[in-house]
N, C-alpha and C positions, 0 to 999 in steps of 0.2 A: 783639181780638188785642193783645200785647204789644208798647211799643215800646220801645224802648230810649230809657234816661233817662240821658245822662250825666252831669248835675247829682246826680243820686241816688246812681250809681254813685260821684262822686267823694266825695259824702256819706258812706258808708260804709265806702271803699277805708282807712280810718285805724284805726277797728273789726276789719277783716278783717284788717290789715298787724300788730295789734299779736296778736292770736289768732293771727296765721302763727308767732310765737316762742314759744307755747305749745306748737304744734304740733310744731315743729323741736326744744326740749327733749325731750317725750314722744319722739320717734323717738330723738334721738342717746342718752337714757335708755336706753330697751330697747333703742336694740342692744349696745349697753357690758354688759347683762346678757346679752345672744343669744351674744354675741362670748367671754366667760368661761363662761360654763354649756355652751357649745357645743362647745367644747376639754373641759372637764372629761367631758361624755358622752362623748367620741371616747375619749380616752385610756381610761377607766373600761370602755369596750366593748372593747379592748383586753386588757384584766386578764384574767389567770388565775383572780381568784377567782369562778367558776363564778357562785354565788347573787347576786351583785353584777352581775354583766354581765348577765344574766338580766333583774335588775329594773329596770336601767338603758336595756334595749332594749324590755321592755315600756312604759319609762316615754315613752321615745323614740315609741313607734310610736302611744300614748295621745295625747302631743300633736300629733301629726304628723295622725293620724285625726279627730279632731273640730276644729269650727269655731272658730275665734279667738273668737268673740263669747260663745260658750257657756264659754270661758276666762276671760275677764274678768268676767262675771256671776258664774263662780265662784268665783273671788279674792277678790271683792269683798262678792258675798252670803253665801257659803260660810263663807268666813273666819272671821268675828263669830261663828260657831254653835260653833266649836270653841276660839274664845278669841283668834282673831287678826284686828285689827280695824285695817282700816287706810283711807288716803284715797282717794280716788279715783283721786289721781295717781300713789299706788304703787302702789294695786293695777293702774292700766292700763301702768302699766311693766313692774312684775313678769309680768304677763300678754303683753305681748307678748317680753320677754324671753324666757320660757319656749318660746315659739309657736317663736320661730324659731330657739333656741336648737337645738329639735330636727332645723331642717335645716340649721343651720351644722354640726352634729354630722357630719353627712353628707360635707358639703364639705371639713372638716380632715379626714375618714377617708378621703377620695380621694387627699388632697395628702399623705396619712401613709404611704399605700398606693406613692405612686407614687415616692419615696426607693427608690433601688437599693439591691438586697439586700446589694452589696456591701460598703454604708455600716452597714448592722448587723453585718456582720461585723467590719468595722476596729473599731468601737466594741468589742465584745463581744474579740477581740482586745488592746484597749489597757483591757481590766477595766476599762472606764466601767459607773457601775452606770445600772438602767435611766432613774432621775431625770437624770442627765447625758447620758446617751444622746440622749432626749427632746430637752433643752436646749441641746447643744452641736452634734447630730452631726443630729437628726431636724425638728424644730421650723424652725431656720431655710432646712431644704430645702424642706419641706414647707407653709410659711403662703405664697411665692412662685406656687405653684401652685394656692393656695385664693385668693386676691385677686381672679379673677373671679368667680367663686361670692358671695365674702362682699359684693362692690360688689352685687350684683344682690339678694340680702338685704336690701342697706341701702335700697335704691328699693322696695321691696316693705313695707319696714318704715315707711317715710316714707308710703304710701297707704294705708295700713292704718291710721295713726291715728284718722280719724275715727270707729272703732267703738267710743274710748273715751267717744263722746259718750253712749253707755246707758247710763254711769256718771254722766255729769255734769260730765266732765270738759270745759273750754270750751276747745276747740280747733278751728281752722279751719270746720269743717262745722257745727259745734255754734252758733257766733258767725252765720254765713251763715244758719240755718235759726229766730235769733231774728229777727236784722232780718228776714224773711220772715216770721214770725208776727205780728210788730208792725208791719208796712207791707203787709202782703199783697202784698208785689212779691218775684219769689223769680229773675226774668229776672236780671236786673243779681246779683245773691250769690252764686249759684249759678255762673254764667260765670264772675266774678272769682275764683272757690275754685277753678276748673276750670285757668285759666290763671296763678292764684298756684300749684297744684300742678306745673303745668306748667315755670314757673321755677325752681320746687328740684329736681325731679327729671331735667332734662336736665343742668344742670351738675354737680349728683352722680352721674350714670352716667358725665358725662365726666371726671369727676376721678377716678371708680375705676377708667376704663379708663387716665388719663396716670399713674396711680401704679402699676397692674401694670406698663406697657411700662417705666418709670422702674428700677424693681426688679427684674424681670428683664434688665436691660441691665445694672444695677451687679453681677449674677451674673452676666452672660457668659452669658445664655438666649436673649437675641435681641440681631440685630444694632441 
């Protein structure tokens, strides 16, 4: 049976700690793409232009239906076949980009939704056209009300890194399951990835939750 080695543990706690900044790149990467590609589907599902919205929700509901990992094999392996060849690192970014790009999509259509009709009218009254509309009158009503959504994205986006490691990409899980092949001790790596994930992910939930209350208070939404 396994015991716990602290000497080992603190042996490779400096391996793990420098992989955890691979890790936190590759997240705060994809979501900077999830975050803009994610708005772009909203508004785009939005449009009048029929064939456009169409492909945009098929395309929506394609990433939304199959599995992240089956994503990233495809970026990555797919790619090169038709001429677009890229690293590891962008293809597991662009890949989770996209992934969640498709339920940010979702989240700004909520907070786009939930603007009072009567705020399209005053716009559409003071002939804002609809890029100004968006910008001036729609946008800043509506991302106040996507903030818990997008925080819960981002911690979701942050656990999900380690499935860039089918690429090769050396990030937290990837670094943890070499020292495990090369010491055959997998007790101690596996814990500290469990509780280094543990450390980013609580205080980025609670940072997205003091920045929604923070923003809705400088809007007079809560007290």
């Amino acid at each position: 049976m396994d015991v716990w080695n602290w000497r080992f543990a603190l042996d490779i706690l400096p391996q793990l700690i420098k992989a955890t900044g691979s890790t936190v790149l590759a997240a705060i990467g994809g979501y900077i793409i999830a975050t803009v590609i994610g708005l772009i589907f909203a508004l785009v599902l939005r449009s009048r232009i029929r064939l456009l919205t169409v492909a945009v929700r098929e395309l929506v509901e394609f990433l939304r239906s199959t599995p992240l990992i089956l994503q990233i094999f495809f970026v990555f392996y797919v790619g090169p076949e038709i001429g677009i060849r890229l690293s590891p690192w962008t293809s597991g970014m662009i890949a989770l980009g996209a992934h969640y790009a498709a339920y940010l999509s979702e989240v700004y259509r909520g907070g786009i939704e939930s603007v009072p009709k009567g705020q399209w009218e005053a716009a559409k009254a003071l002939n804002l056209s609809t890029f100004q509309t968006y910008r001036r009158v729609v946008l800043p009503q509506a991302l106040p009300a996507s903030l818990s959504g997008m925080g819960n994205y981002l911690v979701g986006i942050l656990k999900d890194t380690p499935m860039l490691a089918v690429i090769g990409v050396t990030e937290l899980l990837h670094a943890a399951s070499t020292v495990g092949g090369d010491t055959y001790r997998y007790l101690e790596p596996y814990t500290l990835v469990g509780l280094i994930f543990l450390a980013l992910s609580l205080p980025t939930a609670w940072g997205c939750n003091r920045l929604e209350r923070t923003v809705r208070k400088m809007l007079g939404l809560q007290k």
